[in-house]
C-alpha positions, 0 to 999 in steps of 0.5 A: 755838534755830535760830542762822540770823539774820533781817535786818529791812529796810525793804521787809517780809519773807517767808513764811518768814522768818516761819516761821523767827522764830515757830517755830524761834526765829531771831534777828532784825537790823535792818538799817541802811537800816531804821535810818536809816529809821526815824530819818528817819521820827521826825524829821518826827513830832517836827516835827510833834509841835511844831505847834501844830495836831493831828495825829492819834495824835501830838498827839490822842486815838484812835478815837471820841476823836481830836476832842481835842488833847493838850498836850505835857505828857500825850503820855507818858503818852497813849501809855502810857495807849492800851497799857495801856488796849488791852491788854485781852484775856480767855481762854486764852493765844495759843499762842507761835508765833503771839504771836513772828510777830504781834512779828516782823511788827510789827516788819518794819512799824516797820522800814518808816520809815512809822510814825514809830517811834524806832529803839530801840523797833524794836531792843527789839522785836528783843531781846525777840524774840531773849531767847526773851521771848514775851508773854501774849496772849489768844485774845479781843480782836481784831476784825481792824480798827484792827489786832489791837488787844489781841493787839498792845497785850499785845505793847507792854505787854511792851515797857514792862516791864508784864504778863505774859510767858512766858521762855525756859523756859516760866516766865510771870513779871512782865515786868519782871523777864524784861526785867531778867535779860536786860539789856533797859531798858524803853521808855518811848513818845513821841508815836504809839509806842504806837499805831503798836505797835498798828495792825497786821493782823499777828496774823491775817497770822501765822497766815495764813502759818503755815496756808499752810506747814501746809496745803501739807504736808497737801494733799501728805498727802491726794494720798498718802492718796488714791492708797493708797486708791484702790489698796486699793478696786482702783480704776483709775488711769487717771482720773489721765492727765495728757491728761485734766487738761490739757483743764480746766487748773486748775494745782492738779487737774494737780499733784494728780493727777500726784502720785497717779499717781506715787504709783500707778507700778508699782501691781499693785492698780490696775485691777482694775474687771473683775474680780469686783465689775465697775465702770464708774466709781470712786465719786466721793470716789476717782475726784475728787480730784485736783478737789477737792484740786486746787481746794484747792491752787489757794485755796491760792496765792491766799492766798499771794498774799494773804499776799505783799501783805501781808508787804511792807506797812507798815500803820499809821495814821497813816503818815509819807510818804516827801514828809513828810506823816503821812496818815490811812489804812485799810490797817488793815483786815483784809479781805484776810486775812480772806477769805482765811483764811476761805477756808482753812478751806472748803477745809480742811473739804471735803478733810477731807470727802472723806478721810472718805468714802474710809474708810467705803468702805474699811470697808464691805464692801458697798463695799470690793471684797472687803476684810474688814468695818471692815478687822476681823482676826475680823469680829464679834470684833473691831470693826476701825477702826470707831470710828476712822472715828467719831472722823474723822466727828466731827472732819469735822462740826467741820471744817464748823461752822469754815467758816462765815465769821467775816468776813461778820459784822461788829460796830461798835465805839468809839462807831460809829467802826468801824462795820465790821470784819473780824473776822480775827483770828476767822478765824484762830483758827478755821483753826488749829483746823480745820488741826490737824483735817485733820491728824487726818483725813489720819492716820486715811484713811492708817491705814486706807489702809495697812492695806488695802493691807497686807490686799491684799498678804497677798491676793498683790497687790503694792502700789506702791513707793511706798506699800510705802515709806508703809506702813514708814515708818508702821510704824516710826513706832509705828502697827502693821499689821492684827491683833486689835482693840488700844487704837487711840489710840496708833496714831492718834496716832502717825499724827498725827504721821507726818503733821502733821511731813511724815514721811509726803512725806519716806517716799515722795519717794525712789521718787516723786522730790519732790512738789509 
C-alpha cells in the first residue's frame, strides 16, 4: 500500500489525488479547516433540526415523499431507514478502484462544510478508506440524478456496519465484522446524514477521472502505433510537418502529429512513395491521424475541464450556505459528467476504428506496399496475424455499440419526481469497457506494426530509433517477433499489458525525449 497521504480539505481535490486513494491505496486526512467546517455546518443543521417548521432531508421524508414532517423521535431511524432502503442494487460487483474513488469523493463532498455532516462521520469515511475496507457495490443501481444513489447507499451501509464489504485481503465478509477487527465503531446517523451520504455524482466522477488518466496513456499509445505503421506501409512523413498543422490549430492534431514525427526521426523507411508501388497520397487512416487522434485529445481536455469543476464541487441536496441557510438545489444532477463520458467513448471508439484499419492494411498484400500476406512467415502455411485482426475487428464493433449515448435516454423515477435523469452512472460503465477495448486495439495495431517493421528491417530498411526501441522493448516483454504461426494469445496479451501499464511511451521516451 502507497504511504503517500491525501489531505482532505474543504475546497474539493485533484484528479490525481483521485487516482492515488483509488488505485494506489493512499492514505486519506482531513484537514483541520475541514474539520472546524464541518462542524460549523452541523450546528446550523441541529438549529434547525429544533424548529418546529420542515426542512427538507432533516426534518422530512425524500423524494416523492418530502410532503411529510418527521418527528424528532423517528429521525434516526429516517436516516438509517433512506440507507438501507436505497442500498438496493443488483448485479455484479463494481470493481474496487471505482468503489474507493466514489468513498474518497464523497468524502472530499462532506469535507466541504456544505452538507451538515458531523465530523465523525466524515473521519469514518476516511478509517474506513485507509483500513483497505471497500464495500459491495453493485454495477445496477444508479440513474445518475439525485446522485449515484445505490452505488452510494451500499457505501453508507458499510459505515453503519451493515452489508457486505471486501477486507483488505480481498476476503467479503459481514461489515460489521471488518469494522470491528479494525477498530472502527459504527456510525450511528443523525438528521440529513444518511442523505448527504447518498446525494452525490461521485461515482461516475470516479470513473471519469480514472478514464481520462487511461485514455491519456492510450492517445499517446496509438501516436506510437500509428507512426510504426505509417514507417512499416513506406509512408512519408512529411504529412506530419509542424507548418501544415499550424495552418488548422486544433491544439491536440499539432501534438499528435509532433509526436509521430519524433517518433519517425531518422526513419530509413519513410518515404519511399516513388519507389515500385508509386503513390501520390497516403491512404487516409495513415495519412489522418494526427486528425483524428488529435481531435480525441482535444474531447479529452474538455472532459478534464469537466472533471475539474466537479472535483471542486460539493454537490448535495440540500447544502447548508455559508449565510446559514439549508437551500434545496439540483446540482446533483449528472449531466455535466454525463456528456462528457458519453464523449469519451465516441472518440475512444473512433480511434479504435482507425487502428483497426491500419492492420488490415498491413496484412493485405494488395495494400501493404511489398509486406508478405497477414505478415505470414510461409503465406498459405501459415495464416499470420490473420485472426488477430478479426479478434481487433471484433473488438472495434463492440467499441461502436458502446458509443451510443447513455445520456440522451432519460427514464422517471420516484412517482414522477425525477422525471429527468442522466443516466451517468451507465455512461460510466460503458467507457470502462469501451477504455479496456482501446487498450486491446492498440496492442494488436502495435504487434502487427512491429513485426512489419522488424520484416522491413530484415529487408535491409533501417527502422527509426525509436521504434527500434518499441520493437525491443516489446520483445522483452514476452510478445515474440516474426516467425512460424505459434499460440498468438500470449503475445497479444503480453502486448496488452506493454500498453495499458505505459510500458510501450516509457520504451521510446529516452530517444524521443517525453511525450505529450
Amino acid at each position: 500500500m502507497d504511504m503517500h497521504t491525501v489531505v482532505v480539505g474543504t475546497s474539493g481535490t485533484t484528479a490525481e489525488d483521485v487516482v492515488a486513494v483509488a488505485r494506489h491505496g493512499a492514505r486519506v486526512e482531513l484537514s483541520s479547516a475541514a474539520v472546524d467546517a464541518l462542524a460549523a455546518s452541523r450546528l446550523i443543521v441541529d438549529a434547525l433540526a429544533a424548529k418546529p417548521e420542515p426542512v427538507y432531508g432533516v426534518s422530512t421524508g425524500f423524494g416523492a415523499l418530502a410532503s411529510r414532517h418527521i418527528s424528532t423521535e423517528l429521525r434516526a431511524q429516517l436516516q438509517r431507514n433512506i440507507v438501507r432502503s436505497h442500498a438496493a442494487g443488483m448485479g455484479p460487483r463494481v470493481e474496487r478502484e471505482v468503489v474507493r474513488a466514489l468513498m474518497f469523493l464523497r468524502l472530499k463532498t462532506v469535507a466541504s462544510g456544505h452538507t451538515g455532516v458531523r465530523p465523525e462521520v466524515a473521519q469514518t469515511m476516511a478509517d474506513v478508506l485507509n483500513a483497505g475496507i471497500t464495500p459491495v457495490v453493485h454495477e445496477y443501481g444508479s440513474l445518475g440524478c439525485s446522485g449515484d444513489l445505490a452505488p452510494l447507499s451500499h457505501c453508507a451501509l458499510t459505515l453503519m456496519g451493515e452489508g457486505d464489504a471486501e477486507g483488505p485481503d480481498g476476503t467479503v465478509r459481514p461489515a460489521g465484522e471488518l469494522l470491528a477487527a479494525h477498530g472502527i465503531t459504527p456510525v450511528e446517523l443523525r438528521e440529513k446524514e444518511g442523505l448527504a451520504l447518498l446525494n452525490g455524482t461521485d461515482g461516475m466522477l470516479g470513473m471519469l477521472v480514472m478514464a481520462l488518466a487511461d485514455l491519456r496513456n492510450l492517445y499517446t499509445s496509438a501516436d506510437i502505433t500509428a507512426a510504426l505503421s505509417l514507417e512499416a506501409l513506406l509512408g512519408t512523413d512529411k504529412v506530419l510537418a509542424p507548418e501544415l498543422h499550424a495552418i488548422r490549430p486544433h491544439p491536440g492534431q499539432g501534438v499528435s502529429a509532433d509526436n509521430m514525427l519524433r517518433m519517425l526521426a531518422g526513419s530509413g523507411l519513410t518515404g519511399h512513395h516513388q519507389d515500385d508501388a508509386p503513390r501520390v497520397q497516403d491512404a487516409y487512416s495513415v495519412r489522418c491521424a494526427p486528425q483524428v487522434n488529435g481531435a480525441g485529445r482535444d474531447t479529452l481536455d474538455h472532459a478534464s475541464v469537466v472533471a475539474g469543476r466537479e472535483l471542486a464541487s460539493s454537490v448535495d441536496n440540500p447544502v447548508v450556505l455559508p449565510d446559514g441557510r439549508v437551500e434545496s438545489n439540483g446540482n446533483f444532477h449528472g449531466a455535466p459528467v454525463a456528456y462528457v463520458l458519453d464523449f469519451l467513448a465516441i472518440v475512444a471508439a473512433d480511434l479504435g476504428s482507425i487502428c483497426e484499419r491500419r492492420t488490415d492494411r498491413l496484412l493485405d498484400k494488395n495494400r501493404s506496399h511489398g509486406l508478405p500476406p497477414f505478415l505470414a512467415d510461409d503465406a498459405g502455411v501459415d495464416s499470420g496475424l490473420m485472426i488477430a485482426q478479426y479478434t481487433q475487428a471484433a473488438l472495434v464493433s463492440e467499441m461502436k455499440r458502446l458509443a451510443v449515448p447513455a445520456s440522451a435516454d432519460s427514464i422517471p423515477s420516484s412517482a414522477m419526481q425525477e422525471d429527468h435523469v442522466s443516466m451517468g452512472w451507465s455512461a460510466a460503465r460503458k467507457l470502462r469497457t469501451a477504455v479496456d477495448n482501446l487498450a486491446r486495439i492498440v496492442a494488436v495495431e502495435l504487434y502487427a506494426a512491429t513485426r512489419a517493421v522488424e520484416i522491413r528491417a530484415a529487408e535491409g530498411l533501417v527502422p527509426a530509433p525509436a521504434s527500434q526501441a518499441a520493437v525491443a522493448a516489446l520483445r522483452a516483454a514476452g510478445a515474440e517477433g516474426p516467425g512460424p504461426d505459434r499460440f498468438l494469445a500470449p503475445d497479444l496479451a503480453a502486448a496488452d499489458t506493454f500498453v495499458r501499464e505505459g510500458r510501450l511511451v516509457a520504451a521510446v521516451e529516452p530517444v524521443t525525449g517525453r511525450l505529450a
